[in-house]
Structure formats: structure tokens, C-alpha cells
C-alpha positions as a Markdown table, in Angstrom:
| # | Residue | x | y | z |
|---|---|---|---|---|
| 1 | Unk | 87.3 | 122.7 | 96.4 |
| 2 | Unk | 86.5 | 124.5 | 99.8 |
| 3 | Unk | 89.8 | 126.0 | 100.5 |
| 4 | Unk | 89.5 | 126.1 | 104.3 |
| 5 | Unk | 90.1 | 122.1 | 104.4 |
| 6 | Unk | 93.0 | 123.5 | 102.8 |
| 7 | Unk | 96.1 | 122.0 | 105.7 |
| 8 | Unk | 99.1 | 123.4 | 104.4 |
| 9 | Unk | 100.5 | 126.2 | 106.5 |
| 10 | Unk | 102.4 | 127.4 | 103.4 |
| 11 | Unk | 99.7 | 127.6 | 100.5 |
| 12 | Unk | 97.1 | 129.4 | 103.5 |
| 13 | Unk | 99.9 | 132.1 | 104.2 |
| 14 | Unk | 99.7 | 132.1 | 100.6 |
| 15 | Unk | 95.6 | 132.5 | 100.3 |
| 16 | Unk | 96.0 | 134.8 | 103.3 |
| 17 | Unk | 98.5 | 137.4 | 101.6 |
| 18 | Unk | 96.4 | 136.7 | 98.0 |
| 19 | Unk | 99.1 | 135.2 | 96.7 |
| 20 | Unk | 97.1 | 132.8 | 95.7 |
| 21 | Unk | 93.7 | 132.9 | 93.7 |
| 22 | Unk | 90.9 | 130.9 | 94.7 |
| 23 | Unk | 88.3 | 130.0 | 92.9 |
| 24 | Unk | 85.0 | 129.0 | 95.1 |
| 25 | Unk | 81.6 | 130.1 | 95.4 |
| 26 | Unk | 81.3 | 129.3 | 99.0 |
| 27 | Unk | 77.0 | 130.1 | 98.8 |
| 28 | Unk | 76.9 | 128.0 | 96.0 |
| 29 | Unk | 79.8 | 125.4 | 95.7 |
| 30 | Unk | 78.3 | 122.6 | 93.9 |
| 31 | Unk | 77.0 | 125.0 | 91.0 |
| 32 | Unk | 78.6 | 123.4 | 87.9 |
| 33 | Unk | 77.8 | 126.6 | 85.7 |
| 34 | Unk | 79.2 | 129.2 | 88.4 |
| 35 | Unk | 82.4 | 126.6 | 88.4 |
| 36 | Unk | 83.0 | 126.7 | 84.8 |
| 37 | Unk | 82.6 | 130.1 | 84.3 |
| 38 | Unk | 85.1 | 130.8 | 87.2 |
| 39 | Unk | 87.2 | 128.6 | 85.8 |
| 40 | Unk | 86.9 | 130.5 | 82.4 |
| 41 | Unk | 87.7 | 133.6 | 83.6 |
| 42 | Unk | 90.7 | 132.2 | 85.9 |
| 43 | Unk | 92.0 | 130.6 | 82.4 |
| 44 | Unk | 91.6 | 133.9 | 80.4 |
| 45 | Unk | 93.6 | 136.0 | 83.1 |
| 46 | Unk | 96.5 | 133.1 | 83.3 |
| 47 | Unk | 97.1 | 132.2 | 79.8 |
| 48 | Unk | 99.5 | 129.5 | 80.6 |
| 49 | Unk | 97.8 | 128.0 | 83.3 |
| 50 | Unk | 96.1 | 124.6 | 83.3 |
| 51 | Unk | 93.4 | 123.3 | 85.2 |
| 52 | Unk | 94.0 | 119.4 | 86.9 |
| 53 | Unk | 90.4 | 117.9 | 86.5 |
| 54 | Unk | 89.6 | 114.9 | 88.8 |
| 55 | Unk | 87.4 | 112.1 | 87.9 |
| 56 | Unk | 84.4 | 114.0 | 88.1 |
| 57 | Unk | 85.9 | 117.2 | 86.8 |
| 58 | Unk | 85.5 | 119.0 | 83.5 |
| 59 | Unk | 88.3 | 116.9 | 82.4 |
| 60 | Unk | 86.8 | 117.6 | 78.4 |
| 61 | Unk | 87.1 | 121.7 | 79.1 |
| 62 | Unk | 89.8 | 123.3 | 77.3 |
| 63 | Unk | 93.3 | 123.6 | 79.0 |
| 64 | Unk | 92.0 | 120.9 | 81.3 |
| 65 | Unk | 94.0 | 117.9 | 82.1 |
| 66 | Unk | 92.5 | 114.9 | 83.4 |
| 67 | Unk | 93.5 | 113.5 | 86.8 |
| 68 | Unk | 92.5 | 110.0 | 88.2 |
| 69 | Unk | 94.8 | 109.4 | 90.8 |
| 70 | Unk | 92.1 | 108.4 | 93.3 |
| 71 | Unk | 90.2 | 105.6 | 90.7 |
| 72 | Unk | 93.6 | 103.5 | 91.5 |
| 73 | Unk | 93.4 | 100.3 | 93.9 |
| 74 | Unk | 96.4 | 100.8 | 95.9 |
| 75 | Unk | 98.4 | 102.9 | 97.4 |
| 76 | Unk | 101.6 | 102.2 | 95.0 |
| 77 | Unk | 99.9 | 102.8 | 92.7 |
| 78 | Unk | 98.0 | 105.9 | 94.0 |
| 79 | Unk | 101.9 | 107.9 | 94.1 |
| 80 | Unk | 103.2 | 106.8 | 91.0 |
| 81 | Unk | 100.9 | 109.4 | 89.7 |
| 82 | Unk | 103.9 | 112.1 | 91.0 |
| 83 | Unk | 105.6 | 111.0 | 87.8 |
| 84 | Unk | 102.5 | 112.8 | 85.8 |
| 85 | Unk | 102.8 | 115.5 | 87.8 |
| 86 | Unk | 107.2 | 115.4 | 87.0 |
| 87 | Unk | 107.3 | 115.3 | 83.6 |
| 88 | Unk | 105.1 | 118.7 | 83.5 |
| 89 | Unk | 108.5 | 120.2 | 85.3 |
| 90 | Unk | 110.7 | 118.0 | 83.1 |
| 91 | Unk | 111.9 | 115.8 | 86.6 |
| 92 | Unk | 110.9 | 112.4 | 85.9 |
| 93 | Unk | 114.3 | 111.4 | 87.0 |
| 94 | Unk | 114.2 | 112.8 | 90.1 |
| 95 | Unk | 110.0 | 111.5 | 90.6 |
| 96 | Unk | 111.3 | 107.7 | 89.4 |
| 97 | Unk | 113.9 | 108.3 | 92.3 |
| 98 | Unk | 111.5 | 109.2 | 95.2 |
| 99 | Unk | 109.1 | 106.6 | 93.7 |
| 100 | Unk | 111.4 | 103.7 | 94.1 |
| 101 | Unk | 112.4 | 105.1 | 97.5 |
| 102 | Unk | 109.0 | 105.2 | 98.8 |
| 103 | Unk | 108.3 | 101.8 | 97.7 |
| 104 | Unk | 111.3 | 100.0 | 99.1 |
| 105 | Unk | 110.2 | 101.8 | 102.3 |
| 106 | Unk | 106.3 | 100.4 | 102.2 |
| 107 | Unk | 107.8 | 96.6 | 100.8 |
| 108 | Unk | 110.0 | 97.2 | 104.1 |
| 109 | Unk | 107.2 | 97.1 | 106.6 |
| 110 | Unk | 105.6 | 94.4 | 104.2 |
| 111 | Unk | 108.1 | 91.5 | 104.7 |
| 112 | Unk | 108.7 | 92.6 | 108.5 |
| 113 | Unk | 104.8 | 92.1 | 109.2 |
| 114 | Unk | 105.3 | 88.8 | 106.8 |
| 115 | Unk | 107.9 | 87.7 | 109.1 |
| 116 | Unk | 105.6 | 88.4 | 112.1 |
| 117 | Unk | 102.9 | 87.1 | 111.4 |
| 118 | Unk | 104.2 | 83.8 | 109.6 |
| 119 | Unk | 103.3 | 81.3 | 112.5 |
| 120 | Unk | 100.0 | 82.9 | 113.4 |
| 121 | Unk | 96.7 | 81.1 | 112.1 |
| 122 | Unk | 94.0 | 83.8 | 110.3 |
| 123 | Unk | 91.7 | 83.2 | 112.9 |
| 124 | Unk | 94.6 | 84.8 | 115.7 |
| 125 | Unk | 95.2 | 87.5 | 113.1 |
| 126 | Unk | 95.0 | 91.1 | 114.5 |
| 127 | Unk | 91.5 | 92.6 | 114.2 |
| 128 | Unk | 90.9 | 96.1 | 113.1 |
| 129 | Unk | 87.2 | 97.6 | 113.2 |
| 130 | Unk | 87.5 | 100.7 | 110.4 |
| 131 | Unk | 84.2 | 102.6 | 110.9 |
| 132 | Unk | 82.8 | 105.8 | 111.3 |
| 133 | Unk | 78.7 | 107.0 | 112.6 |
| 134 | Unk | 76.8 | 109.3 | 110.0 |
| 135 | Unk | 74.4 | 111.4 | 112.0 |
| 136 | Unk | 70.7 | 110.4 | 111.3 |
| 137 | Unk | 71.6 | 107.4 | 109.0 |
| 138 | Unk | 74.0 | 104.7 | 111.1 |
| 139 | Unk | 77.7 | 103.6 | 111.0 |
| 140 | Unk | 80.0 | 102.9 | 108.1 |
| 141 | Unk | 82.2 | 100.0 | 108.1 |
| 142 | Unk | 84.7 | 98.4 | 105.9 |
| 143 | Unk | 83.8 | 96.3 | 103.4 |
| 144 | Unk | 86.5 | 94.3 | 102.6 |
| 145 | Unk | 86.0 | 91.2 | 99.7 |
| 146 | Unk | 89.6 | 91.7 | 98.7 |
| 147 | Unk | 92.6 | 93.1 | 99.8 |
| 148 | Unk | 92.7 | 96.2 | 97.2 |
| 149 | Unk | 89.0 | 96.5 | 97.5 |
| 150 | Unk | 90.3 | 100.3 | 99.7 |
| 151 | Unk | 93.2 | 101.7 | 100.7 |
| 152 | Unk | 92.1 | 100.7 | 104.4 |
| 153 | Unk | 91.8 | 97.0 | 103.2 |
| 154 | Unk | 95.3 | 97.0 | 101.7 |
| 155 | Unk | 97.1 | 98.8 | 104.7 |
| 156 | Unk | 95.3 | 96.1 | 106.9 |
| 157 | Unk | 96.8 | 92.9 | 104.2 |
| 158 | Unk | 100.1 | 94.8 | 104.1 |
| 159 | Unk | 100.5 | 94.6 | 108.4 |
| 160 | Unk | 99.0 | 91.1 | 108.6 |
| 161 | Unk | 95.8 | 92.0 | 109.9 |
| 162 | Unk | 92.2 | 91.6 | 109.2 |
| 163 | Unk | 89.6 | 94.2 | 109.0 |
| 164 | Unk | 86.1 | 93.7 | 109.8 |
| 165 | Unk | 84.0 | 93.7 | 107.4 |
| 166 | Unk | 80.4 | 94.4 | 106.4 |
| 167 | Unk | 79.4 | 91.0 | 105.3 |
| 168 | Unk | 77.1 | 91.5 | 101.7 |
| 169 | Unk | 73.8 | 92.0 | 101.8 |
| 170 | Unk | 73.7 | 93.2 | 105.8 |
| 171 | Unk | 72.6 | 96.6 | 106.8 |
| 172 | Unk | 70.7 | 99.4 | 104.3 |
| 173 | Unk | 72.1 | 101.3 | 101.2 |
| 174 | Unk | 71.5 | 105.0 | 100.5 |
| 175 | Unk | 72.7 | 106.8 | 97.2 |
| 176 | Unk | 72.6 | 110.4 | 96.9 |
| 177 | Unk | 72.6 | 111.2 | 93.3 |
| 178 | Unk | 75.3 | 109.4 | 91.7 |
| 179 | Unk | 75.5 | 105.7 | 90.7 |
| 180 | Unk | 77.7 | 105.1 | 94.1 |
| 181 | Unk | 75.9 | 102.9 | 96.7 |
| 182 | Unk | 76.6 | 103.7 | 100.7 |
| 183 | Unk | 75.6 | 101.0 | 103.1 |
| 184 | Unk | 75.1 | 101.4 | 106.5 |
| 185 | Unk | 74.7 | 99.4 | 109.6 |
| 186 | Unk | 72.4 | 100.0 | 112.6 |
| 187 | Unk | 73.6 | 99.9 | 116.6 |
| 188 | Unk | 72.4 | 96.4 | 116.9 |
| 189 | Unk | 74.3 | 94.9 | 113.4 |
| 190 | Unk | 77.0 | 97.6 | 114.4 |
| 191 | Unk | 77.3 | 95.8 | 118.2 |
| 192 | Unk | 77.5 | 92.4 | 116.9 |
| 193 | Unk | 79.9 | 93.1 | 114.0 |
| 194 | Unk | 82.8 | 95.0 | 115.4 |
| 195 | Unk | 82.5 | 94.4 | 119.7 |
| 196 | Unk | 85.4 | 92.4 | 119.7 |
| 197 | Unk | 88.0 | 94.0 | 117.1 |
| 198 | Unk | 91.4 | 94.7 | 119.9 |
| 199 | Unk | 91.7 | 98.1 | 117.7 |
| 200 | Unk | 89.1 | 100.2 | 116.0 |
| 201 | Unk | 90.2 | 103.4 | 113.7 |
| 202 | Unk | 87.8 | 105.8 | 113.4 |
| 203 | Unk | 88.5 | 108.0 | 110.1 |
| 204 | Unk | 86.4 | 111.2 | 111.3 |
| 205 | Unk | 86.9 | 114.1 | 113.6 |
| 206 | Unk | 83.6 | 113.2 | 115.3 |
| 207 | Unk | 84.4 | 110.4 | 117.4 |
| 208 | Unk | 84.2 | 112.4 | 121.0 |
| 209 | Unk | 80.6 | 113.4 | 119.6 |
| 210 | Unk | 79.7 | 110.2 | 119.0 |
| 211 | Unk | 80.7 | 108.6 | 121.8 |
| 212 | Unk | 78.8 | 111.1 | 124.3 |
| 213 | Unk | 75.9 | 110.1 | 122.5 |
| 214 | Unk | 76.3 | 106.7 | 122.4 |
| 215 | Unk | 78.7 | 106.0 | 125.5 |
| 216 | Unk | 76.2 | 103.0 | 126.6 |
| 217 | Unk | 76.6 | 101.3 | 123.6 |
| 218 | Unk | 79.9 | 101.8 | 122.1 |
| 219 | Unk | 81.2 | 100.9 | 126.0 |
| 220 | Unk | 80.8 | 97.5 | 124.8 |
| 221 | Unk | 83.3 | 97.6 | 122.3 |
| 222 | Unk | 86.7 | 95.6 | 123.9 |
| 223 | Unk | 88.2 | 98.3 | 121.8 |
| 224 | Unk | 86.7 | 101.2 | 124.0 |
| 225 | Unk | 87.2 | 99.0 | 126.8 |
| 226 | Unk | 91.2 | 98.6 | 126.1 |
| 227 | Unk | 91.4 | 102.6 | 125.1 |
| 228 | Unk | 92.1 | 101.5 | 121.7 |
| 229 | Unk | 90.3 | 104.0 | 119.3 |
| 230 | Unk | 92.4 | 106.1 | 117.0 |
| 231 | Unk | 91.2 | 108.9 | 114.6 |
| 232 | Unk | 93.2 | 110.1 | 111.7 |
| 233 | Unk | 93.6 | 113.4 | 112.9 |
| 234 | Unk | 97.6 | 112.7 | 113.9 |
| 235 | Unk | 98.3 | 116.0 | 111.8 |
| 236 | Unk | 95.4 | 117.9 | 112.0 |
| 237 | Unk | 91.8 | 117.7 | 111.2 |
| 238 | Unk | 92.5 | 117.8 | 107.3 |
| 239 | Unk | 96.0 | 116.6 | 106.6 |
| 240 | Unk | 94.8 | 112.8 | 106.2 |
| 241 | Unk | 92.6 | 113.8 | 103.0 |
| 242 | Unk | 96.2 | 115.5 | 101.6 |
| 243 | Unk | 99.6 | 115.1 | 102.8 |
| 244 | Unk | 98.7 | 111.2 | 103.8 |
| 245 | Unk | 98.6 | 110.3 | 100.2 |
| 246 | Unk | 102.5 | 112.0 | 100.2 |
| 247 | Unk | 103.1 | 109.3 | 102.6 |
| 248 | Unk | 101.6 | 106.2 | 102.5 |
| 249 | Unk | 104.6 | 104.0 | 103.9 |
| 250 | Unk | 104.6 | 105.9 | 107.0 |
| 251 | Unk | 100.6 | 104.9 | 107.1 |
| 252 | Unk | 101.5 | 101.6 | 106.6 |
| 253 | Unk | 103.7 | 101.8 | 109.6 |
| 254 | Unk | 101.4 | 103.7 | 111.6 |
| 255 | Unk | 99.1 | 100.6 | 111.5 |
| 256 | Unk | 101.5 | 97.8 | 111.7 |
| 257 | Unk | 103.1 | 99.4 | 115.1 |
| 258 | Unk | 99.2 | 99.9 | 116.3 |
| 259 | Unk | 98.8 | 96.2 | 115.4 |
| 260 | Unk | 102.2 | 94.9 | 116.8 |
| 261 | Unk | 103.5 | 93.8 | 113.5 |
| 262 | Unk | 106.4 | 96.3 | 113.0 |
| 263 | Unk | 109.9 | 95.1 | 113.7 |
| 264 | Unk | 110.1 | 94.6 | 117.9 |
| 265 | Unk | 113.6 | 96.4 | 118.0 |
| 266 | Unk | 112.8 | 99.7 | 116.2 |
| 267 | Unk | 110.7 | 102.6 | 117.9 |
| 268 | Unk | 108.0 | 104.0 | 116.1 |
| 269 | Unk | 106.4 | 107.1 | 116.6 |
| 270 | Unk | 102.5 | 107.1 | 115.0 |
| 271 | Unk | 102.4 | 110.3 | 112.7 |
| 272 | Unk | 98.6 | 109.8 | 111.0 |
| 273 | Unk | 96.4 | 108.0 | 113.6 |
| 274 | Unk | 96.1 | 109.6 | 116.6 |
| 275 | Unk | 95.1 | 107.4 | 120.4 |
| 276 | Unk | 91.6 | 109.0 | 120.9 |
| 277 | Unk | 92.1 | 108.7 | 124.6 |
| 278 | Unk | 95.9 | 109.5 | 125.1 |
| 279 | Unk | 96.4 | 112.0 | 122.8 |
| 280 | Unk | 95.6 | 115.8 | 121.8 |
| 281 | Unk | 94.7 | 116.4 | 118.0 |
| 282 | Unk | 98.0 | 116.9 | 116.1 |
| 283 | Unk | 98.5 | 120.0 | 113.7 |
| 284 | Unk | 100.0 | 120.4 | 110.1 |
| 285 | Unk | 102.7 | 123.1 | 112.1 |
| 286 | Unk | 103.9 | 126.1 | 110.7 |
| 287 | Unk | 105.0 | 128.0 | 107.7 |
| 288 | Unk | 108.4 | 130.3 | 108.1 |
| 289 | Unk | 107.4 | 132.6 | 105.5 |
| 290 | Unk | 109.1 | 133.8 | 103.0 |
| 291 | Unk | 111.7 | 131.4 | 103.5 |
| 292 | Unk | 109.8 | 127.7 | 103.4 |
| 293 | Unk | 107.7 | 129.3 | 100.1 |
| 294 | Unk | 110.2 | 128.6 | 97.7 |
| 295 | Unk | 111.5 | 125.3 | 99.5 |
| 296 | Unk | 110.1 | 122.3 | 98.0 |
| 297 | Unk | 107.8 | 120.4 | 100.6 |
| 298 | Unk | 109.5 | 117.5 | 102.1 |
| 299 | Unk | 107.4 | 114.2 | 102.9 |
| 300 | Unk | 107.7 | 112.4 | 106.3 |
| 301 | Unk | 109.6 | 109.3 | 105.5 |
| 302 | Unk | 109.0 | 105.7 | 107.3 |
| 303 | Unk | 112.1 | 104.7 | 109.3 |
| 304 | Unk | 111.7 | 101.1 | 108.4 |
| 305 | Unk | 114.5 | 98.6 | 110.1 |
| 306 | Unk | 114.2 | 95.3 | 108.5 |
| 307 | Unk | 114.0 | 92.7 | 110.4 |
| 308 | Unk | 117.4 | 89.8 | 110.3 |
| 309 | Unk | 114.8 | 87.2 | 108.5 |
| 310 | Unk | 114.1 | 89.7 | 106.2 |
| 311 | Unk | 117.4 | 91.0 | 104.8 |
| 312 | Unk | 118.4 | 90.5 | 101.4 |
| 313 | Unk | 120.7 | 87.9 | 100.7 |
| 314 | Unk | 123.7 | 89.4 | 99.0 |
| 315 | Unk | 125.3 | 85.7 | 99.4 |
| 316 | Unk | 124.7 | 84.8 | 95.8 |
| 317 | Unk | 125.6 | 88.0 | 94.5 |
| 318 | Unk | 128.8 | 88.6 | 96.2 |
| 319 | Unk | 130.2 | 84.7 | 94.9 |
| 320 | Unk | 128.8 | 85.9 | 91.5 |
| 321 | Unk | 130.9 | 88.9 | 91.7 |
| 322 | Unk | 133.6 | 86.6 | 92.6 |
| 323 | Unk | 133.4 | 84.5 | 89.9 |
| 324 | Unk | 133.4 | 87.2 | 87.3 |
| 325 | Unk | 136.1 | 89.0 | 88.9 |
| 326 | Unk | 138.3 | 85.5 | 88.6 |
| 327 | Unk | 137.2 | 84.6 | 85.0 |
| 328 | Unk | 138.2 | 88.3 | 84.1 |
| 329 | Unk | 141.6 | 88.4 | 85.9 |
């Protein structure tokens, strides 16, 4: 991959001091035979490396080890993948640890937007417009048939809300040499579709582009109108391709706050998506080399306060506990 999307401030003090090697042929990245052969030669200098092939890697090549993290349907699902990357380091304990952690944070926010939502019909739901403009070819929206049909679909199920989505068959497909379809929508389907989502999120860096150009237009939007665009660049202009997927239940909080669904009484501060119109672009921060190099990297963690409805009810264990206690005695 291009390693100035790179976001860590760590691993590019690293590239910086060549403490890292990179391999990239920056004149001709998607050369398949310059790749493997780089890839070759970086095995035959490291003879105990390995090389983590994604889905469309060379996941066949020797000393390759396939990696398919991104084929899964949610975001669970998507992190349990750290236990793969434990067991290489012999710390599946410790992985199954800040697994169940992270889960128990994410089913927090769950049963508090749950709770929330309980009394309001679908059609009152909060509506979220997920779409982003393509330069020369139109907008891309959500297309949301199920809930785990994306990872935007499933944050929007887990905080009670609804995406809008591009109905089937509306708009124009493009492919660009893989079996994948893209579809598109013009200004005019775009207008009608998504003018009266309360919140749109906009997962680009090119929204203030955009709308210069199309200010007439996307003015429309009661989204633009309530100053209630966000971007996903609330760490930086890469972060939300990386470190994101180290913290999907802070994601998931992100939107429920944006969407009023988090628990009233706790204070959230958005980490990932970032108020086009109140806020500066955030950054990844700093590395305090040599110090942070050896320090294992630390995820933000969602400070989730359950709502009363949605404690657990220790009732029925405690008088269990009770009654074993007294048939024991």
C-alpha cells in the first residue's frame, strides 16, 4: 500500500529514520509483477518474516498468510480478527480479554439506544444521509437492504436510526475491472433522496470542495441548512481507514450522540466524525520517540454509562447465591 496514507505518528517516525522498510513502487503501484518481486526480495533479506495478504493479495505466495478481516459483515466480527493476529505472539488470552471488553462496550450503547428509541415509531426514527460526490460520475449513497449489508448500515441499526438508502434499480452502475458494481445517483435523484435526512455524514475529505461547487444545490439539504454535515476526518485525513477499525464502539457512540440516542446523563465527546461547520480537521497527534516505540498502542475506549432501564439485573443471581450459600451452610 501507499505509505503516505500511513496515520500513525509512530510507524512514520519509523519510515522516516528507515526503521522501517517499505515496499512500493510509487510510478507503478498497481504492477502485480513489480509487487511480487519486491515482495520476493523483502522475504529473502528477512527470512522469518511473513507477509499478511488481503483478499485480493497473493495470499497462495509462499510465506504469505491470508487475511480477510474486511470480507466480514460487522464490526464484531471485523475485531475478532485481533485474536489471529494474538496467537502469532502466543497472547490469545490477553486478545479474548480486550475482545470481550470491547464488545460489552459496543452492546452498551446498543441497549441504551434500545431504551431510547423503544416508544418511537420507524417512521420518527432519526435519519442519517451516508453519501459522498465522485468527481465526473455523481454521488454515492448507502444502500442499505439489511442491517449488516455495511458497517455504515449496522452503526445506524445499532443507534436506532435509519439510513437512507439508494432504493434498487435507481441511478447508474459503473465497474472498473473487477466483478464489484458502483452505483451512483445524479443531482436531481440525489436532491430527492436525501433533502430531508436531520444529519448527513460525509465519509471523504472533499466535502468543502464539493460544496463550493455545488452550494445551490446541496443548500437544499435540511442537513446543510441545520449545519449538520460531518466528515470522518475527527483524527486526521487517514485515521478512519485504520485506527477506526481499533475502535469501533467509540464509532458507535460517535453516531448515537450525533443522533441523540446515547444515554442523556453522560457527556460524549465525538472522536471519528468531525462537524463540518464547527470544527477544524483533527490529527492522529504525536509520536514521543524513542519512548512510545516500544509501548504497545493503546485504543480509545467508549465511555459508555448505561442507562437505569438497562442495567443488569443481579436480583436473581444474588437470591441464587443465597440459596446455595444456605443449602451449603
Amino acid at each position: 500500500g501507499n505509505p503516505s496514507l500511513i496515520s500513525s505518528p509512530c510507524m512514520n517516525h519509523m519510515m522516516n529514520e528507515d526503521m522501517i522498510e517499505t515496499v512500493y513502487f510509487p510510478e507503478d503501484p498497481y504492477n502485480s509483477t513489480l509487487n511480487d518481486q519486491g515482495a520476493a526480495d523483502y522475504l529473502e533479506r528477512n527470512p522469518d518474516a511473513i507477509i499478511l495478504a488481503g483478499p485480493t493479495g497473493n495470499k497462495d505466495g509462499y510465506r504469505h498468510m491470508a487475511i480477510a478481516a474486511s470480507q466480514e459483515r460487522t464490526a464484531v466480527s471485523t475485531f475478532d480478527w485481533l485474536g489471529m493476529y494474538a496467537a502469532l505472539f502466543n497472547l490469545e488470552g490477553k486478545a479474548n480479554e480486550i475482545i470481550a471488553d470491547t464488545e460489552a462496550r459496543y452492546q452498551c450503547s446498543a441497549d441504551n439506544a434500545a431504551a431510547m428509541t423503544a416508544d418511537i415509531q420507524p417512521e420518527d426514527k432519526p435519519k442519517i444521509l451516508w453519501a459522498q460526490y465522485f468527481s465526473g460520475i455523481g454521488w454515492s449513497m448507502a444502500a442499505c437492504p439489511t442491517w449488516d449489508s455495511a458497517y455504515y448500515c449496522e452503526y445506524a441499526h445499532h443507534c436506532g436510526a435509519e439510513i437512507v438508502s439508494r432504493p434498487e434499480g435507481v441511478g447508474f452502475s459503473q465497474t472498473y475491472g473487477s466483478p464489484t458494481v458502483y452505483w451512483y445517483v445524479t443531482d436531481e435523484e440525489f436532491l430527492e433522496l436525501g433533502k430531508d435526512a436531520e444529519t448527513w455524514i460525509y465519509p471523504s475529505k472533499t466535502f468543502e470542495g464539493v460544496y463550493n461547487e455545488k452550494k445551490e444545490l446541496l443548500d437544499q439539504f435540511k442537513s446543510v441548512q441545520m449545519e449538520n454535515v460531518y466528515d470522518t476526518q475527527g483524527q486526521g485525513p487517514n485515521g478512519w481507514h485504520e485506527q477506526r477499525l481499533a475502535e469501533y464502539d467509540v464509532v458507535a457512540l460517535d453516531m448515537c450522540a450525533m443522533v441523540g440516542t446515547n444515554n442523556p446523563d453522560s457527556m460524549h465527546v465525538r472522536r471519528w466524525f468531525r462537524s463540518y461547520f464547527d470544527e477544524a480537521i483533527g490529527n492522529p497527534g504525536t509520536c514521543n520517540a524513542p519512548l512510545e516505540l516500544e509501548e504497545a498502542y493503546i485504543p480509545a475506549q467508549a465511555q459508555c454509562t448505561r442507562l437505569a432501564s438497562t442495567a443488569p439485573d443481579t436480583t436473581e443471581d444474588a437470591t441464587s447465591s443465597d440459596t446455595t450459600e444456605d443449602a451449603t451452610s
